[in-house]
Residue frames as a rotation matrix with the C-alpha (Angstrom) as fourth column:
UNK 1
-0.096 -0.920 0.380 13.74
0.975 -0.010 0.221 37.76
-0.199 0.392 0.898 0.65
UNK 2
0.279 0.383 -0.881 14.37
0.413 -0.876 -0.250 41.23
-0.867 -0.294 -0.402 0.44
UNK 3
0.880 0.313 -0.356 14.56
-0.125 -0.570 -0.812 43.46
-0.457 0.760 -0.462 -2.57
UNK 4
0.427 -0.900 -0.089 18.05
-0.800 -0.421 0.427 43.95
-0.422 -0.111 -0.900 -2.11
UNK 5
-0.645 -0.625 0.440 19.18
-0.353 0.755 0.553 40.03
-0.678 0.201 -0.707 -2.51
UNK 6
0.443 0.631 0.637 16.42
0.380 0.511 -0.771 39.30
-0.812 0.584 -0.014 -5.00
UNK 7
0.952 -0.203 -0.230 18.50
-0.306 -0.577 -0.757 41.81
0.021 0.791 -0.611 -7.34
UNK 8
0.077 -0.997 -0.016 21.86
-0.976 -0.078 0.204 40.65
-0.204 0.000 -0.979 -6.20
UNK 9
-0.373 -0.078 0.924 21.02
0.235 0.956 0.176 36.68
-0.897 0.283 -0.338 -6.56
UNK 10
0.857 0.497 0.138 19.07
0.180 -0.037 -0.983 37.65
-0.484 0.867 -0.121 -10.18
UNK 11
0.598 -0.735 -0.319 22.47
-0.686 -0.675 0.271 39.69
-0.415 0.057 -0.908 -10.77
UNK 12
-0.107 -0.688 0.718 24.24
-0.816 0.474 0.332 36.41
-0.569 -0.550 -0.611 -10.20
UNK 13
0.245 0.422 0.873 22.17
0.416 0.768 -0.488 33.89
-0.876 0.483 0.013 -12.60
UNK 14
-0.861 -0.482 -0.164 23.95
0.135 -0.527 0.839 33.80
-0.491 0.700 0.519 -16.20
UNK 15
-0.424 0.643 -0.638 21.84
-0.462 -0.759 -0.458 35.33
-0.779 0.101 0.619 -18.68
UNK 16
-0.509 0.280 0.814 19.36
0.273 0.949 -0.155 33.08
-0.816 0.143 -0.559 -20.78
UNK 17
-0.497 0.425 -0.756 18.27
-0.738 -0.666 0.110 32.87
-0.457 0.613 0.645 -24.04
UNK 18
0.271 0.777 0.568 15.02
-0.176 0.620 -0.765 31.28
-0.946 0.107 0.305 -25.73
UNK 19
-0.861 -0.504 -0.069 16.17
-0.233 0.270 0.934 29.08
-0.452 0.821 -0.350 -28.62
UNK 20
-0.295 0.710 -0.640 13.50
-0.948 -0.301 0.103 29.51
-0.119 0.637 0.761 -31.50
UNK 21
-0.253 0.221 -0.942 13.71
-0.443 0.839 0.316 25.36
0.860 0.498 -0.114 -32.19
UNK 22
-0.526 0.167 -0.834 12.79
0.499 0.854 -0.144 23.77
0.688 -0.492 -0.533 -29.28
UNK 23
0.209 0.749 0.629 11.92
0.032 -0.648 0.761 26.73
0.977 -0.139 -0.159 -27.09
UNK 24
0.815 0.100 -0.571 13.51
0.573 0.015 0.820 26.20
0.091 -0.995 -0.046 -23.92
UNK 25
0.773 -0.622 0.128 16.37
-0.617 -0.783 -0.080 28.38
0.150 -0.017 -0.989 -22.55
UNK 26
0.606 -0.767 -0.213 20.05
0.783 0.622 -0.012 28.03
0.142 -0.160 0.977 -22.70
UNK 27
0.203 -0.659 -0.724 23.12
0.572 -0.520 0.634 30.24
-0.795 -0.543 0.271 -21.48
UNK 28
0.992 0.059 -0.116 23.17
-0.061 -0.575 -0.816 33.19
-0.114 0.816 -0.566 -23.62
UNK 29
0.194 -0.946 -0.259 27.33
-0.749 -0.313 0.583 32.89
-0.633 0.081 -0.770 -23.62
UNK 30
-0.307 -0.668 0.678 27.49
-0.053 0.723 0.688 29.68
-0.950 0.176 -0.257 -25.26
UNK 31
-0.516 0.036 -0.856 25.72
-0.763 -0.474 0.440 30.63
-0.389 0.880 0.272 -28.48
UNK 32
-0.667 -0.011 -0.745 24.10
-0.582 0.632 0.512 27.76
0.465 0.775 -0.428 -28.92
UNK 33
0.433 0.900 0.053 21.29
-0.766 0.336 0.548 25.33
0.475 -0.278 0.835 -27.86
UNK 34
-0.542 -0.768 0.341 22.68
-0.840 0.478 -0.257 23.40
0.035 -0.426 -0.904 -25.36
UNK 35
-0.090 0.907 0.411 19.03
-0.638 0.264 -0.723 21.27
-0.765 -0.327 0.555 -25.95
UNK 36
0.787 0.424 0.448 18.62
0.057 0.674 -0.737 20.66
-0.614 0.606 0.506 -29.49
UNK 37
0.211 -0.685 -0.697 21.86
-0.812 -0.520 0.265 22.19
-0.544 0.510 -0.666 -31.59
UNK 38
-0.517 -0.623 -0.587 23.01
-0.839 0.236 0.490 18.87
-0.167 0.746 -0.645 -32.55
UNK 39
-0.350 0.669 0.655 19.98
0.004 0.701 -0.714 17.05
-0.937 -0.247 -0.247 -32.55
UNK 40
-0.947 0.321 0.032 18.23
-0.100 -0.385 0.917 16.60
0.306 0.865 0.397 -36.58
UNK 41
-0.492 0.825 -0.277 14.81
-0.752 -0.243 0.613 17.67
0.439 0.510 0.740 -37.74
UNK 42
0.304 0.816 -0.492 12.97
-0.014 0.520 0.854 14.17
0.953 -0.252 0.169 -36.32
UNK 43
-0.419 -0.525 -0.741 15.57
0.642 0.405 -0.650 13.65
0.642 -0.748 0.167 -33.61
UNK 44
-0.926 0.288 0.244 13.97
-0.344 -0.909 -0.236 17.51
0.154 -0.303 0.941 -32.40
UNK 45
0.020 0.977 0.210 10.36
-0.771 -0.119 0.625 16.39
0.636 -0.175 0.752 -32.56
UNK 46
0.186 0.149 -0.971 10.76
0.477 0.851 0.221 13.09
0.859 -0.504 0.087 -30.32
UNK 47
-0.521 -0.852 -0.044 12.24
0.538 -0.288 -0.792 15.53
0.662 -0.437 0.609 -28.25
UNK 48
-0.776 0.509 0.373 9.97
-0.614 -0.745 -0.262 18.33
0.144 -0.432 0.890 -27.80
UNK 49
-0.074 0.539 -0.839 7.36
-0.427 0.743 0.515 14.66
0.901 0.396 0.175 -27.58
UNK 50
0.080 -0.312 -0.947 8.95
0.767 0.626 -0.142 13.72
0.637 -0.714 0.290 -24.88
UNK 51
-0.826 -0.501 0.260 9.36
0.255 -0.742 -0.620 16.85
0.503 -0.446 0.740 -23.06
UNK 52
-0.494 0.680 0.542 5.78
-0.772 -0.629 0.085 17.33
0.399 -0.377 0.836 -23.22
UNK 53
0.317 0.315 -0.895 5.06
0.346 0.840 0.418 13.98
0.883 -0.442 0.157 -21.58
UNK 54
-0.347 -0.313 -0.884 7.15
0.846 0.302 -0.440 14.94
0.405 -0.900 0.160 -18.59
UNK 55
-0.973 0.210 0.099 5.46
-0.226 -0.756 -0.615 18.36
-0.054 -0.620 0.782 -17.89
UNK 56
-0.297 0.709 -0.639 2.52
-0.222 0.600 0.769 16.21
0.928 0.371 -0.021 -18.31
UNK 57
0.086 0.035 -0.996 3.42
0.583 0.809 0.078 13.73
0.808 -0.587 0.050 -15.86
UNK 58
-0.784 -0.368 -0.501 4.50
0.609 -0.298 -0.735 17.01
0.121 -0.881 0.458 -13.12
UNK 59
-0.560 0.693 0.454 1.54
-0.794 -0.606 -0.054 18.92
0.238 -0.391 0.889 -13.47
UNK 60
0.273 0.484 -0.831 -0.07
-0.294 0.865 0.407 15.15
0.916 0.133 0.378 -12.56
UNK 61
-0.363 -0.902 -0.233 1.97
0.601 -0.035 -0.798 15.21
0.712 -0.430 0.555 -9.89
UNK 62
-0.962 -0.252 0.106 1.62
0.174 -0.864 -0.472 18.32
0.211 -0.436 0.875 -8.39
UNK 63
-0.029 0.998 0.048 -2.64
-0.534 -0.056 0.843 17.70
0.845 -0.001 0.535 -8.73
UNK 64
0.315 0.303 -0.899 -1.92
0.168 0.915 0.367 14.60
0.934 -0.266 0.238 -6.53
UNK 65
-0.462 -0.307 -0.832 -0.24
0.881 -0.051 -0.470 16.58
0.102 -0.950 0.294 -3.57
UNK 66
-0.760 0.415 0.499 -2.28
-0.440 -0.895 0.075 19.37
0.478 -0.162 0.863 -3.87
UNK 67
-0.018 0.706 -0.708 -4.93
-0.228 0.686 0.691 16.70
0.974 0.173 0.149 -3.33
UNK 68
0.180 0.136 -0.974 -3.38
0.536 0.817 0.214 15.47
0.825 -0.561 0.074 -0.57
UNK 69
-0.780 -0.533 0.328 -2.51
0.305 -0.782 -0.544 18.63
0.546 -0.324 0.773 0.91
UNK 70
-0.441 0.761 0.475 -5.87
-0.529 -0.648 0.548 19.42
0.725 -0.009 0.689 1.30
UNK 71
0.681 0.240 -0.692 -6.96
0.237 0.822 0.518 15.59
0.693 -0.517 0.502 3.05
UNK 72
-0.336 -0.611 -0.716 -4.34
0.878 0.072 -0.474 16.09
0.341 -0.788 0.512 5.35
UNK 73
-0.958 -0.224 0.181 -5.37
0.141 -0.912 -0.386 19.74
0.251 -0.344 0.905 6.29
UNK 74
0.042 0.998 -0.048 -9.12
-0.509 0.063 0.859 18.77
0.860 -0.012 0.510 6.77
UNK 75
0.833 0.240 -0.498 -8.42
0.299 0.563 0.770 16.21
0.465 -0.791 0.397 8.91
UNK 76
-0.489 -0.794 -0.361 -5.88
0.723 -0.138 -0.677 18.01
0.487 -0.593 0.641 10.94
UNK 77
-0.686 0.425 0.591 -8.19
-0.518 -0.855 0.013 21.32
0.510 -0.297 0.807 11.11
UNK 78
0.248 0.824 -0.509 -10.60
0.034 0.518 0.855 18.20
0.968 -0.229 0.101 12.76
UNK 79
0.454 -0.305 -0.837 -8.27
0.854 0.417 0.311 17.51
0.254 -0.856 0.450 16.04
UNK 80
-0.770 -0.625 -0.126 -7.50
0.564 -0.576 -0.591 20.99
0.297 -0.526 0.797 16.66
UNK 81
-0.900 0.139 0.413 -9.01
-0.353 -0.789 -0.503 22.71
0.255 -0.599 0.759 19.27
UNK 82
0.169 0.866 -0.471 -12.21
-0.387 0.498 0.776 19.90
0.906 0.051 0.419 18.97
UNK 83
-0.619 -0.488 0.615 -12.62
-0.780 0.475 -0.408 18.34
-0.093 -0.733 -0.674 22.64
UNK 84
-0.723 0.080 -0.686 -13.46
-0.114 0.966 0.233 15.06
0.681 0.247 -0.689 23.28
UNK 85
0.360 0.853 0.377 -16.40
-0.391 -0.229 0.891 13.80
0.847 -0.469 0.252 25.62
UNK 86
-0.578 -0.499 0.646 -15.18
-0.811 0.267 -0.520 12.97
0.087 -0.825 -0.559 28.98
């Protein structure tokens, strides 16, 4: 991607802002957490509880195809260019 459309698609994305309670971004027009705003005090921690379970579970994830990324690229890097005995 060139310079040019990395500035013109960035241009394009509305502008985000980090809400202090929960921490995650929301559209800086709507003025509000679009996350927690009308969530209370416990309702907010089960949240941010849960939240960190599921970037848990993707960086778990993402170990398990790196993983396999690698098994698959070993044995592929095996049957190229390797001849067989006649």
């Amino acid at each position: 991607m060139s310079l040019g459309m990395s500035a013109a698609w960035r241009a394009m994305q509305p502008k985000q802002e980090r809400c202090e309670r929960c921490e995650l971004y929301y559209p800086e027009h709507l003025g509000e957490c679009i996350h927690c705003s009308k969530l209370s005090d416990a309702q907010l921690i089960i949240f941010k509880a849960h939240h960190q379970e599921t970037l848990e579970s993707s960086f778990d994830l993402g170990k398990y195809f790196f993983v396999g990324a690698i098994v698959i690229g070993m044995l592929g890097s095996k049957g190229v260019g390797s001849k067989g005995s006649v």
